[in-house]
OpenMM code with the backbone's topology and positions (N, CA, C; nanometers):
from openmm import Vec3, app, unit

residues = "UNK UNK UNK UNK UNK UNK UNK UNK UNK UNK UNK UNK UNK UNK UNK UNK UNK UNK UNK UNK UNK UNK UNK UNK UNK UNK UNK UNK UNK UNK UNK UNK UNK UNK UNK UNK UNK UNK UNK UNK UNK UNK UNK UNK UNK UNK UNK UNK UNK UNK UNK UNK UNK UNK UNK UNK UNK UNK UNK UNK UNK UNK UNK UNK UNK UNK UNK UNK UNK UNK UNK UNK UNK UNK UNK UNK UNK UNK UNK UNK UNK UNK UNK UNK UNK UNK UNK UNK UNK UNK UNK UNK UNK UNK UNK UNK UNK UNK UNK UNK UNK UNK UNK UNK UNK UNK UNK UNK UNK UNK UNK UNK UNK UNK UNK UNK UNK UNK UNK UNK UNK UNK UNK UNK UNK UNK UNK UNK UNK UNK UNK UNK UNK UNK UNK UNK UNK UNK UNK UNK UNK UNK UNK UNK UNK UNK UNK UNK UNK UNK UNK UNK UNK UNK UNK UNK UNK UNK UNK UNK UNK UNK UNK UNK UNK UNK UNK".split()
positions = [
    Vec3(-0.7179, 0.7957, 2.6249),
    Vec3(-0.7103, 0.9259, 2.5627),
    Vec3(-0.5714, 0.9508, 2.5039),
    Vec3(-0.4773, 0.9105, 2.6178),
    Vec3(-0.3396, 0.9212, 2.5063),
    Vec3(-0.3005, 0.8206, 2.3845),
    Vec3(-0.3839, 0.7204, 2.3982),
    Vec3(-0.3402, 0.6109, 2.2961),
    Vec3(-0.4033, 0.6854, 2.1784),
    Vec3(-0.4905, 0.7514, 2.1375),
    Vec3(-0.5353, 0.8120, 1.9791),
    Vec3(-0.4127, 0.8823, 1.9975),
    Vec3(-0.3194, 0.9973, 1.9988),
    Vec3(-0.2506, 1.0862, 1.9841),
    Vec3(-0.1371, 1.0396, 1.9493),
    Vec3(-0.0977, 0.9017, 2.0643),
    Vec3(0.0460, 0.8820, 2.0538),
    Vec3(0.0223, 0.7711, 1.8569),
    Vec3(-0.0956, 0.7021, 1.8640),
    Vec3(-0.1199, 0.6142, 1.7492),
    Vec3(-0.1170, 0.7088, 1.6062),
    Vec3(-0.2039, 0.8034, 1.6221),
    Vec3(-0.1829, 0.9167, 1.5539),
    Vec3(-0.0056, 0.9829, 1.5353),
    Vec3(0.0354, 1.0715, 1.6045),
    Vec3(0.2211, 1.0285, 1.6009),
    Vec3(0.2575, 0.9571, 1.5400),
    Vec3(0.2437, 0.8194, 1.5788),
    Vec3(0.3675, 0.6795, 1.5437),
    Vec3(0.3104, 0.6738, 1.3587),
    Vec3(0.1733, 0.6936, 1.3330),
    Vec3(0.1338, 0.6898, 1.2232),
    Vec3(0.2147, 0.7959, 1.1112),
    Vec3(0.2072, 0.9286, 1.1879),
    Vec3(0.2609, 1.0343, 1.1207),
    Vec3(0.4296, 0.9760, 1.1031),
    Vec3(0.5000, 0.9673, 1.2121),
    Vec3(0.6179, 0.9279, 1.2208),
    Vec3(0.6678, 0.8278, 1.0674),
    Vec3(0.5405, 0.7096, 1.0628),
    Vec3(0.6015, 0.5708, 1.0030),
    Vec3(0.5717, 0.6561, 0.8332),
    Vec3(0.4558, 0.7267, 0.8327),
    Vec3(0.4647, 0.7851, 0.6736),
    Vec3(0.5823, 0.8964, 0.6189),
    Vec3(0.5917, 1.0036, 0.7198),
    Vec3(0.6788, 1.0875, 0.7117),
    Vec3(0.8050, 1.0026, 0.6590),
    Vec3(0.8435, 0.9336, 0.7120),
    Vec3(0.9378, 0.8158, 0.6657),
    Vec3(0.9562, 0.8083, 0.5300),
    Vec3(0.8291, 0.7841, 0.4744),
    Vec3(0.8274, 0.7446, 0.3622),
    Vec3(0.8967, 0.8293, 0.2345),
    Vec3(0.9208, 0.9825, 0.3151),
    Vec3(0.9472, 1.0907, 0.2156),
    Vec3(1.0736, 1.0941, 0.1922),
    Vec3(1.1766, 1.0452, 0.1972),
    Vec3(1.3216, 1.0469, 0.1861),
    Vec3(1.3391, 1.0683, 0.0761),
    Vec3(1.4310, 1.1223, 0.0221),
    Vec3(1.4731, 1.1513, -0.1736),
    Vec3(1.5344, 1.0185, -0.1858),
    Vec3(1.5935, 0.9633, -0.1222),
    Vec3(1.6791, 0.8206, -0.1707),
    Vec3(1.5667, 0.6988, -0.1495),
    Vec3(1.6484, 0.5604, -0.2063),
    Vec3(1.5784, 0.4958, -0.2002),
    Vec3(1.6338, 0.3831, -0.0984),
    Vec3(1.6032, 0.4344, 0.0616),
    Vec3(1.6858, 0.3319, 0.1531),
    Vec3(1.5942, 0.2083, 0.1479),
    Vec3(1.4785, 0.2098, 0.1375),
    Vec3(1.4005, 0.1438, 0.1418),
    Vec3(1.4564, -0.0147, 0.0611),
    Vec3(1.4638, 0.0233, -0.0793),
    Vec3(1.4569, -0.0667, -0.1855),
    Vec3(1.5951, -0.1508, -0.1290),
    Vec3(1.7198, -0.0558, -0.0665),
    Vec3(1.8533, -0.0827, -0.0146),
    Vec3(1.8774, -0.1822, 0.0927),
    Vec3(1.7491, -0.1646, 0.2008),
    Vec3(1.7733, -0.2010, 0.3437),
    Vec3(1.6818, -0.3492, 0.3235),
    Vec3(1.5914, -0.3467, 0.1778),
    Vec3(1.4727, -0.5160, 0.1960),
    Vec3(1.5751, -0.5902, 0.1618),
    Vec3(1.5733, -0.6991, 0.2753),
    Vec3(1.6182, -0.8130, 0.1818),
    Vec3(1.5844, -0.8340, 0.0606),
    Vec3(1.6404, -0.9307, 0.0085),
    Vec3(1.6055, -1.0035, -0.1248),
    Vec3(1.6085, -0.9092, -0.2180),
    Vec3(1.5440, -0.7814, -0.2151),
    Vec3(1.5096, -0.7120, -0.3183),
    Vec3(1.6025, -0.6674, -0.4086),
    Vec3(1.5784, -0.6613, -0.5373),
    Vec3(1.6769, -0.6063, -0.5911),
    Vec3(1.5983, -0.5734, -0.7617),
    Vec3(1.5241, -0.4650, -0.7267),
    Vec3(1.4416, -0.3955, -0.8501),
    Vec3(1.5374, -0.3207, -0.8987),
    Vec3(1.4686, -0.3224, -1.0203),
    Vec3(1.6251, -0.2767, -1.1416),
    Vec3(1.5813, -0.1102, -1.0919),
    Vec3(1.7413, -0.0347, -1.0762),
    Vec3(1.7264, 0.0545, -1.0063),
    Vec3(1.7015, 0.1629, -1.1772),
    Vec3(1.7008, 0.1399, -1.2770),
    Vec3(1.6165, 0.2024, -1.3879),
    Vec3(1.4842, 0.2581, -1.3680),
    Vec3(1.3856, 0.1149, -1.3688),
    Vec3(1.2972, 0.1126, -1.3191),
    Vec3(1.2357, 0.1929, -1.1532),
    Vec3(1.3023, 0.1746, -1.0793),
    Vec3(1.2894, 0.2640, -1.0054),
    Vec3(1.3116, 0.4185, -0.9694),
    Vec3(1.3812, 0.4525, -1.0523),
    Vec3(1.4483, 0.6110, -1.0819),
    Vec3(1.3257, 0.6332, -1.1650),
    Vec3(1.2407, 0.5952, -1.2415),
    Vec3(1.1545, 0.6145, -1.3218),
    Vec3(1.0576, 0.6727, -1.2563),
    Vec3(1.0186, 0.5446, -1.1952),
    Vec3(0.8785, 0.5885, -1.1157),
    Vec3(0.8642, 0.6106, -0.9577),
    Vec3(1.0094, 0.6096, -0.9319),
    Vec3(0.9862, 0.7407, -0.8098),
    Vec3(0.9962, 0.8542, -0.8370),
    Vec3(0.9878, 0.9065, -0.9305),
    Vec3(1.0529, 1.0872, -1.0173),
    Vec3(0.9034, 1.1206, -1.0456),
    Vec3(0.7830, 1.0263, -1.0187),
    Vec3(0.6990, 1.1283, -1.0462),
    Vec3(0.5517, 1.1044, -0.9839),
    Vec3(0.4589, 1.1410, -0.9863),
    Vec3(0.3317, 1.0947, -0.8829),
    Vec3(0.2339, 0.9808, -1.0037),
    Vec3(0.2687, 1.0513, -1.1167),
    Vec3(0.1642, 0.9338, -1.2323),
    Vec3(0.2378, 0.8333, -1.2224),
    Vec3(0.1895, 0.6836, -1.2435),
    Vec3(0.2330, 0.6021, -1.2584),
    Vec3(0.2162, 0.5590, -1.3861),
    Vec3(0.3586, 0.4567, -1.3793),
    Vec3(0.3422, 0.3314, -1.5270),
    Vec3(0.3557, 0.2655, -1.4892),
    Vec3(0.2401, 0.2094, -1.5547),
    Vec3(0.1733, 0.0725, -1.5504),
    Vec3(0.1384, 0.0156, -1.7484),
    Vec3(0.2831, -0.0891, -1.7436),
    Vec3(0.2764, -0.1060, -1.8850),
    Vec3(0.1948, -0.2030, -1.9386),
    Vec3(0.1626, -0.2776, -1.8235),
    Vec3(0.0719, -0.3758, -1.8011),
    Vec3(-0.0674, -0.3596, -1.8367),
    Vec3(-0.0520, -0.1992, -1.7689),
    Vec3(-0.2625, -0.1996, -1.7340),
    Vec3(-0.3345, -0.2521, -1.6403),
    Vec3(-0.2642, -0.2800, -1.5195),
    Vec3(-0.2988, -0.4099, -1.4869),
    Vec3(-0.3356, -0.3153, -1.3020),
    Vec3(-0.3443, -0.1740, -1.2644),
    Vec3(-0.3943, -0.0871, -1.1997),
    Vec3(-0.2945, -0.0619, -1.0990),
    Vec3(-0.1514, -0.1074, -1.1186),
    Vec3(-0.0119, -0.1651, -1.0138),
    Vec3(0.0851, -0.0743, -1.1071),
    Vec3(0.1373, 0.0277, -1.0486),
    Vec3(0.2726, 0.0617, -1.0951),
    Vec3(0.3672, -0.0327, -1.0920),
    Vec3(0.4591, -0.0327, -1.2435),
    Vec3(0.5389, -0.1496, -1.2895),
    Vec3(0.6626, -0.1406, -1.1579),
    Vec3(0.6688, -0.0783, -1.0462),
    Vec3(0.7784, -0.1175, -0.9433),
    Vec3(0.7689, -0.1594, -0.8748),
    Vec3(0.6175, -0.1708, -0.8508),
    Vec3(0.5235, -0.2227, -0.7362),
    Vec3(0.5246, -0.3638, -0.7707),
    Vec3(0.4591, -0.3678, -0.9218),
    Vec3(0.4929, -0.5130, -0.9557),
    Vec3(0.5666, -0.5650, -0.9410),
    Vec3(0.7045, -0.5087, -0.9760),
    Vec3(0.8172, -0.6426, -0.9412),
    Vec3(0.8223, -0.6503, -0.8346),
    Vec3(0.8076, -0.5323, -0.7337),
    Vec3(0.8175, -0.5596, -0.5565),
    Vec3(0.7629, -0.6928, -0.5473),
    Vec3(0.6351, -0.6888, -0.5919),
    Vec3(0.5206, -0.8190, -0.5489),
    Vec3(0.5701, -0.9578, -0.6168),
    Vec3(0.6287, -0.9442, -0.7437),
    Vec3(0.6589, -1.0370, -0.8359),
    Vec3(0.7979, -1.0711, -0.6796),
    Vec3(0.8818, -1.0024, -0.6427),
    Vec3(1.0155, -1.0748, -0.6125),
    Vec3(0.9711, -1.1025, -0.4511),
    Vec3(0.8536, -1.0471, -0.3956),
    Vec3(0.8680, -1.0802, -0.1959),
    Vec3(0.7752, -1.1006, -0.2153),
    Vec3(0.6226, -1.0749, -0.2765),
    Vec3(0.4865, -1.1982, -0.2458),
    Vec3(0.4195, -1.2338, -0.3451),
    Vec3(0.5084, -1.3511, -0.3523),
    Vec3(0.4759, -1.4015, -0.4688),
    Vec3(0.4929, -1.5659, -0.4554),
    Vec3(0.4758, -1.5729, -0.3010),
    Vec3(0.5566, -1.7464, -0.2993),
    Vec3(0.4060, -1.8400, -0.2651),
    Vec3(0.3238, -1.7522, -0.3061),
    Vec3(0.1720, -1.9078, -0.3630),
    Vec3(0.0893, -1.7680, -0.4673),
    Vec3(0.0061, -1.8612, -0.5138),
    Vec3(-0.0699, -1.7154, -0.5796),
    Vec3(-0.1910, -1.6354, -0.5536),
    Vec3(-0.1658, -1.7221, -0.4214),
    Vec3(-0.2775, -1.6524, -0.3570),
    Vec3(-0.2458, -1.5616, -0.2922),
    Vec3(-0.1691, -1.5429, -0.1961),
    Vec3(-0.0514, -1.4085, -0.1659),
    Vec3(-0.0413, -1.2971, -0.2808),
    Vec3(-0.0178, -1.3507, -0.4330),
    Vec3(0.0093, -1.2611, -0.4909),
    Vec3(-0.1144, -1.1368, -0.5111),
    Vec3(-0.2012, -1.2685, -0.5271),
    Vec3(-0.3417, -1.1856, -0.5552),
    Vec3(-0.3863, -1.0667, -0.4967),
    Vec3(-0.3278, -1.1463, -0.3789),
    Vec3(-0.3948, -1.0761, -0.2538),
    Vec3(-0.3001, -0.8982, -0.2651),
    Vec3(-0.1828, -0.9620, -0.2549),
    Vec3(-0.0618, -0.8426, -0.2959),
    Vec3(-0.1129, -0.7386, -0.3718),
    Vec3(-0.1543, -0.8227, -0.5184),
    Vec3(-0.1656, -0.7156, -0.6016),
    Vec3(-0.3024, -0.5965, -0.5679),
    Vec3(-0.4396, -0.6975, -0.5453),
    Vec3(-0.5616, -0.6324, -0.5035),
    Vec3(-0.5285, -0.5347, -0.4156),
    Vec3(-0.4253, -0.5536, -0.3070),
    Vec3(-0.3770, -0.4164, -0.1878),
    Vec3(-0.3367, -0.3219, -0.2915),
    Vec3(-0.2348, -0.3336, -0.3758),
    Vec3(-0.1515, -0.2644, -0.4160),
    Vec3(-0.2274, -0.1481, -0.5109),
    Vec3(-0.3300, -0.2411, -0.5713),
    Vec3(-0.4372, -0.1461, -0.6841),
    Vec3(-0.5503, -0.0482, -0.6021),
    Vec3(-0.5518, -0.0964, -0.4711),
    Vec3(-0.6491, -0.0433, -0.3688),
    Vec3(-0.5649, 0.0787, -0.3384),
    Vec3(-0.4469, 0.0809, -0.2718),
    Vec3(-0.3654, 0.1859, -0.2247),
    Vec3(-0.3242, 0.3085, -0.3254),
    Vec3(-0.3176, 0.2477, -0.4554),
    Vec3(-0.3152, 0.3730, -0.5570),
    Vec3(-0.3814, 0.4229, -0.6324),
    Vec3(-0.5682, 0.3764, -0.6276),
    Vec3(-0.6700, 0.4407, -0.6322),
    Vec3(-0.6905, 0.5371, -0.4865),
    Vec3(-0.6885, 0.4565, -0.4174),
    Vec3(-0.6657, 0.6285, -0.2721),
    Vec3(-0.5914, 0.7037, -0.3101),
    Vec3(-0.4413, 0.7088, -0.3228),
    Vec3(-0.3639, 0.8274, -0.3555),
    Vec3(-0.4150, 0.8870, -0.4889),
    Vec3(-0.5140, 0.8367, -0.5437),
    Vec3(-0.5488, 0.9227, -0.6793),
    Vec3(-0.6710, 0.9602, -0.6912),
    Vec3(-0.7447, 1.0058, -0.5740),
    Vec3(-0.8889, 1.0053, -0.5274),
    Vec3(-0.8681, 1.1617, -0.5355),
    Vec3(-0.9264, 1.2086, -0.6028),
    Vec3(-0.9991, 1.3781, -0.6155),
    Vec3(-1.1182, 1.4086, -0.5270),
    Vec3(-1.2055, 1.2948, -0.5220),
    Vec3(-1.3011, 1.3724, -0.4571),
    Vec3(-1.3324, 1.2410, -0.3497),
    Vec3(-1.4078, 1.3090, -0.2393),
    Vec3(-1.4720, 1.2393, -0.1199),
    Vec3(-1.4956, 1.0753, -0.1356),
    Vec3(-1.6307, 1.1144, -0.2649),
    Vec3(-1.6737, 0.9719, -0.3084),
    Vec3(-1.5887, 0.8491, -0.3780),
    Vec3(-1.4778, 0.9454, -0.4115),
    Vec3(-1.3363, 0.8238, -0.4628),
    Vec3(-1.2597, 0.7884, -0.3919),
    Vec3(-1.2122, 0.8120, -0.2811),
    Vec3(-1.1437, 0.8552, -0.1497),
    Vec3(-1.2333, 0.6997, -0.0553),
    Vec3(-1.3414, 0.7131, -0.0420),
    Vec3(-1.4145, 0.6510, 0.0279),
    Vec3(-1.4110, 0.4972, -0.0405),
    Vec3(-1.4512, 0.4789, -0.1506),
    Vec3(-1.4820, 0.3802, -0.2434),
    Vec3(-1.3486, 0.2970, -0.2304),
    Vec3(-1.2197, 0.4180, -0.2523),
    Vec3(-1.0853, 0.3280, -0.2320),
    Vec3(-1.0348, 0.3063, -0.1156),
    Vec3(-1.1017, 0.3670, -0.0058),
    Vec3(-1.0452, 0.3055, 0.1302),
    Vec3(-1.1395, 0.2058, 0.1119),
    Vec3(-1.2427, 0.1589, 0.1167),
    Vec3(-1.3660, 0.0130, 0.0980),
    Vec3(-1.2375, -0.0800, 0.0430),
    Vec3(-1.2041, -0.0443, -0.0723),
    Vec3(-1.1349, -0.1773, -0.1695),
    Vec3(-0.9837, -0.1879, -0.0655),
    Vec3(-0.9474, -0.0579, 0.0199),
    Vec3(-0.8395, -0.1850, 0.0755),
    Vec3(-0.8606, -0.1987, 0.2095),
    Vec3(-0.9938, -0.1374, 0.2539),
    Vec3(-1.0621, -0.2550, 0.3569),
    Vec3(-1.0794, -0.4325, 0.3307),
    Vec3(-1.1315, -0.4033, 0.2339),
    Vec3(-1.1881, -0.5778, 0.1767),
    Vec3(-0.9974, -0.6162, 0.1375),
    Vec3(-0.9256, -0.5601, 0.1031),
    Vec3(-0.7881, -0.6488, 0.0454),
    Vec3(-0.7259, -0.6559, 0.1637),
    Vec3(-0.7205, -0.5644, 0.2916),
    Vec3(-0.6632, -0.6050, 0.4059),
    Vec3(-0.7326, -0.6833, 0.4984),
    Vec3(-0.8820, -0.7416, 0.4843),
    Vec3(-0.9629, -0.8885, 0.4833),
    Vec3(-0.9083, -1.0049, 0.3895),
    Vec3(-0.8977, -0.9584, 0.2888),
    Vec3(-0.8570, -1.0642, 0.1758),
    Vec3(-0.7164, -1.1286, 0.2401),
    Vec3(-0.6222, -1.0736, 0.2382),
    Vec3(-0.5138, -1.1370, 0.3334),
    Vec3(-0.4614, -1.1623, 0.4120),
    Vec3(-0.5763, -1.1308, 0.5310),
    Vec3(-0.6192, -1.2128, 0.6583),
    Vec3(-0.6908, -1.3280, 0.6342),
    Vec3(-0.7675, -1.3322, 0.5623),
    Vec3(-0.8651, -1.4383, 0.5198),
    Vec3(-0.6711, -1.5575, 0.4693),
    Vec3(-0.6409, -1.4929, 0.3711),
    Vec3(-0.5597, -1.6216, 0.3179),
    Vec3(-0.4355, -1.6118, 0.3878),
    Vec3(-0.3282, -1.5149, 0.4730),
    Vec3(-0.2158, -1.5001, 0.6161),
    Vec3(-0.3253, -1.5458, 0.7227),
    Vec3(-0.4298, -1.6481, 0.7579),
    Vec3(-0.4992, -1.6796, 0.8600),
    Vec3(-0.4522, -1.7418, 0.9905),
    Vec3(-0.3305, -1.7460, 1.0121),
    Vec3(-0.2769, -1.8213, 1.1503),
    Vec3(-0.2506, -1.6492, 1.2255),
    Vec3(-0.3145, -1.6318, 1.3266),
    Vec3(-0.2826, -1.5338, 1.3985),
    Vec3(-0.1096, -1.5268, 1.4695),
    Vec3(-0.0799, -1.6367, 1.4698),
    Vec3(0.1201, -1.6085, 1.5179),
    Vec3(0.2019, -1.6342, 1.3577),
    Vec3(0.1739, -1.7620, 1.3133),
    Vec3(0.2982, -1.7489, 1.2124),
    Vec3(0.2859, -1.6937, 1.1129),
    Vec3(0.1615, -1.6176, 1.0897),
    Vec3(0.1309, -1.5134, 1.0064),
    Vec3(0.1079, -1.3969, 1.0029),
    Vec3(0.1342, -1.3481, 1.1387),
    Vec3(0.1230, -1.2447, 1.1422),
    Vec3(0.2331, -1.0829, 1.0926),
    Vec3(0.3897, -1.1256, 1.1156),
    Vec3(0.4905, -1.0668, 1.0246),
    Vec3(0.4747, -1.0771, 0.8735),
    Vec3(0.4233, -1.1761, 0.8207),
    Vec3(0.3764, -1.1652, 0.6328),
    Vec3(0.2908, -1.0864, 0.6659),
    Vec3(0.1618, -1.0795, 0.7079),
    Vec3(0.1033, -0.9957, 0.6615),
    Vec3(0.1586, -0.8383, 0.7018),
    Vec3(0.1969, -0.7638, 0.8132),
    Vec3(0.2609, -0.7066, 0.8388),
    Vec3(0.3810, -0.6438, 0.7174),
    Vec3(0.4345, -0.7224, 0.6906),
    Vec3(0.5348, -0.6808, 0.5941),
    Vec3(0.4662, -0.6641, 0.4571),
    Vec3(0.3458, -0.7202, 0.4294),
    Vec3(0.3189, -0.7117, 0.3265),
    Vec3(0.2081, -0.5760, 0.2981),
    Vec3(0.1401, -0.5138, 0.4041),
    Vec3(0.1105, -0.3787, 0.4022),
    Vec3(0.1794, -0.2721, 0.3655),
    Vec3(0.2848, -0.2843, 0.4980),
    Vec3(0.3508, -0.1851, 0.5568),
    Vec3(0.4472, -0.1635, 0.4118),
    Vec3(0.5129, -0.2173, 0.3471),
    Vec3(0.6021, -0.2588, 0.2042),
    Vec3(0.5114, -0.2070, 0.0755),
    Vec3(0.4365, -0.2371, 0.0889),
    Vec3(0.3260, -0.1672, -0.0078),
    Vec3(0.2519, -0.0278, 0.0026),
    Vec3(0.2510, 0.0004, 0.1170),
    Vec3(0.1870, 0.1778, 0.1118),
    Vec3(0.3476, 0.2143, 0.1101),
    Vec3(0.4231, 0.1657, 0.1955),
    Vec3(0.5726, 0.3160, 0.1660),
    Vec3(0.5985, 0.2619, 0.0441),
    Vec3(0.5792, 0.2120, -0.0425),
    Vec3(0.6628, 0.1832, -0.2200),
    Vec3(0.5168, 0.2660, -0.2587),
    Vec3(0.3977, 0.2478, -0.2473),
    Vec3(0.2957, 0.3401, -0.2804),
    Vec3(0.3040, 0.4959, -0.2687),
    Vec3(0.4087, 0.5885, -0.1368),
    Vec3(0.4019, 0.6861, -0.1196),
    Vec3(0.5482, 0.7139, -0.0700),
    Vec3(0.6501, 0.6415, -0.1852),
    Vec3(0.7182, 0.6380, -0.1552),
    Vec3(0.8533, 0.8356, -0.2576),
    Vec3(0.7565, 0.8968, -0.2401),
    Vec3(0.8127, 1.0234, -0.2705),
    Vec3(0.7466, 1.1435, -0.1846),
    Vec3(0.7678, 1.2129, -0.1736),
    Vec3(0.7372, 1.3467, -0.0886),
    Vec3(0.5597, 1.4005, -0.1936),
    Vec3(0.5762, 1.3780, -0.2872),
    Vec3(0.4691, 1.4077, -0.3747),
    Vec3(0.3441, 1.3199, -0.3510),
    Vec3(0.3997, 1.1675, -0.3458),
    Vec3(0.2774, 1.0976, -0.3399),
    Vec3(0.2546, 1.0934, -0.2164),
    Vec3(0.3333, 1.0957, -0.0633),
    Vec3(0.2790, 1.0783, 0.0265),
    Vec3(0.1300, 1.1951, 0.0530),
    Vec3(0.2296, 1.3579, -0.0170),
    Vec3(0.1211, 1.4442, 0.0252),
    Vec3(-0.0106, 1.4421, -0.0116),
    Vec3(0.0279, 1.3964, -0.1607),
    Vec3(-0.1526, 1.3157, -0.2573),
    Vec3(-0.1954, 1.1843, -0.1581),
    Vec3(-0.1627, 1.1208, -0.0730),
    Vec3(-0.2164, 1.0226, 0.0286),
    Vec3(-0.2854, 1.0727, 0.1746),
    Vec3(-0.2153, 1.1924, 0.1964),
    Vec3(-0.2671, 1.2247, 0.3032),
    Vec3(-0.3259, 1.3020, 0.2557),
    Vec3(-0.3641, 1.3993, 0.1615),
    Vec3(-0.4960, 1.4528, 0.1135),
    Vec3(-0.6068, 1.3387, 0.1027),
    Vec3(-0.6075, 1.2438, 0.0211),
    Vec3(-0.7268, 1.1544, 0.0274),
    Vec3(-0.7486, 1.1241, 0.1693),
    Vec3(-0.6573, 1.1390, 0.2402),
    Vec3(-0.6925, 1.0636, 0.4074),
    Vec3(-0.7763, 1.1890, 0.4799),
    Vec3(-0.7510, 1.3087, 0.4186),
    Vec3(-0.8394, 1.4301, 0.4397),
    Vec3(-0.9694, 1.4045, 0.4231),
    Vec3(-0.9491, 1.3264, 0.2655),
    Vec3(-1.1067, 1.3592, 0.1932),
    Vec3(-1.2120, 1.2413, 0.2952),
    Vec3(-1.1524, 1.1670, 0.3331),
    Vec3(-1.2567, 1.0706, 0.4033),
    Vec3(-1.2269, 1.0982, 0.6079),
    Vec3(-1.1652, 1.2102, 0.6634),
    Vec3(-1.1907, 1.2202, 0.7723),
    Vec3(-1.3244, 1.2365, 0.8426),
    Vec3(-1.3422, 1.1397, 0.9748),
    Vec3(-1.4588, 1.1556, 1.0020),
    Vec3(-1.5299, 1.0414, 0.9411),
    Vec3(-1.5025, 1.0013, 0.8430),
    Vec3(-1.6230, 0.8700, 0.7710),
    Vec3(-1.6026, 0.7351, 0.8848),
    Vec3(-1.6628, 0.7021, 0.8560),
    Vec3(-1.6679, 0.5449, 0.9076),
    Vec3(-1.6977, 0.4492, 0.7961),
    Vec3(-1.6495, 0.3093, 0.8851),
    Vec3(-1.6808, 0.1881, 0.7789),
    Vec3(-1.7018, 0.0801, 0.8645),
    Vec3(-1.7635, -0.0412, 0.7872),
    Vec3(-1.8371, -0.1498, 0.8364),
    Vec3(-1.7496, -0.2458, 0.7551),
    Vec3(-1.7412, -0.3669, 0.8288),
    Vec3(-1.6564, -0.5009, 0.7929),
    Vec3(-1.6952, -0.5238, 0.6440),
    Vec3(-1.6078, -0.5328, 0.5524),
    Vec3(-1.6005, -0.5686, 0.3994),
    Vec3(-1.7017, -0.6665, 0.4196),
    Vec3(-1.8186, -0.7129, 0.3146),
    Vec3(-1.8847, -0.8302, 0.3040),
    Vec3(-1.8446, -0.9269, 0.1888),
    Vec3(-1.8333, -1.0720, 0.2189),
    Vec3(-1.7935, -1.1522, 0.1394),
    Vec3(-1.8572, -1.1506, -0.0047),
    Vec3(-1.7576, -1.1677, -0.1276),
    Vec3(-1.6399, -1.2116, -0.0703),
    Vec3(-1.5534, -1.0986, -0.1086),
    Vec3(-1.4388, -1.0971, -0.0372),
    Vec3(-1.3049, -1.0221, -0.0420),
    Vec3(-1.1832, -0.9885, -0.1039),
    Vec3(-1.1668, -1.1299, -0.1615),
    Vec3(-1.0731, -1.1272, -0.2787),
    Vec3(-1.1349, -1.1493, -0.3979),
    Vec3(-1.0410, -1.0846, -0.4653),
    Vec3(-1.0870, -1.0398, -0.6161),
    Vec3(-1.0532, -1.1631, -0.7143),
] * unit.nanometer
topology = app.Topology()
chain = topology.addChain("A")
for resn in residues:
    res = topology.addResidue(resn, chain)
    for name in ("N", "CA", "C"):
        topology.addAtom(name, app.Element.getBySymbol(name[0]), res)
């Protein structure tokens, strides 16, 4: 009984996080080093650009382009999370909300399926979530548009993604 509450907490805790006006985040990753242009851009607002088209805000991309990007199957996998996580934050109604938690049900299968060693894979995949929803809700604006969609589907349930998973 205390483990929902305190999981619930640590959950609230790790997003709340996410709301900082600065960008410690981009500061504290290794390796990273997104042109801080580009990032002043599209943390300043909840729409994204995407010059691509390609369903990935262009900061997200380079995130993925510079930390998972080292086979391309990782990337894939990267990107499919990444397009999953910002159709949820842009879900208006129930039935969009639902549809986009499905797609990053099946993408957080998809890179279990290809991070498949339960020990030496388990920090990639880890880092590769957790790195992708806070750069996803990584402003006070988008977190609150995230936890509204997490509104719109309270109470739902879901059943194991069916093959196949990656896109």
């Amino acid at each position: 009984m205390i483990l929902k509450p305190l999981t619930i907490f640590s959950l609230a805790i790790f997003l709340v996080s996410g709301c900082s006006d600065n960008d410690d985040r981009a500061e504290n990753t290794e390796s990273t080093t997104l042109s801080s242009t580009a990032t002043e851009i599209h943390y300043a607002t909840l729409a994204k650009m995407d010059d691509n088209a390609n369903g990935i805000r262009d900061d997200i991309d380079k995130l993925i382009e510079q930390k998972f990007s080292y086979t391309p199957e990782i990337k894939r996998a990267a990107e499919q999370e990444a397009r999953a996580l910002q159709q949820f934050m842009e879900a208006t109604t129930k039935e969009n909300a639902l549809k986009s938690a499905e797609q990053i049900a099946r993408a957080t299968s998809c890179t279990f399926k290809i991070l498949n060693d339960p020990v030496r894979d388990y920090d990639k995949r880890q880092i590769l979530s957790k790195e992708l929803e806070a750069w996803t809700t990584n402003t006070k604006e988008r977190l609150s548009k995230y936890l509204e969609s997490s509104k719109l589907i309270s109470g739902a349930y879901f059943m194991q993604p069916i093959e196949p998973v990656c896109d």
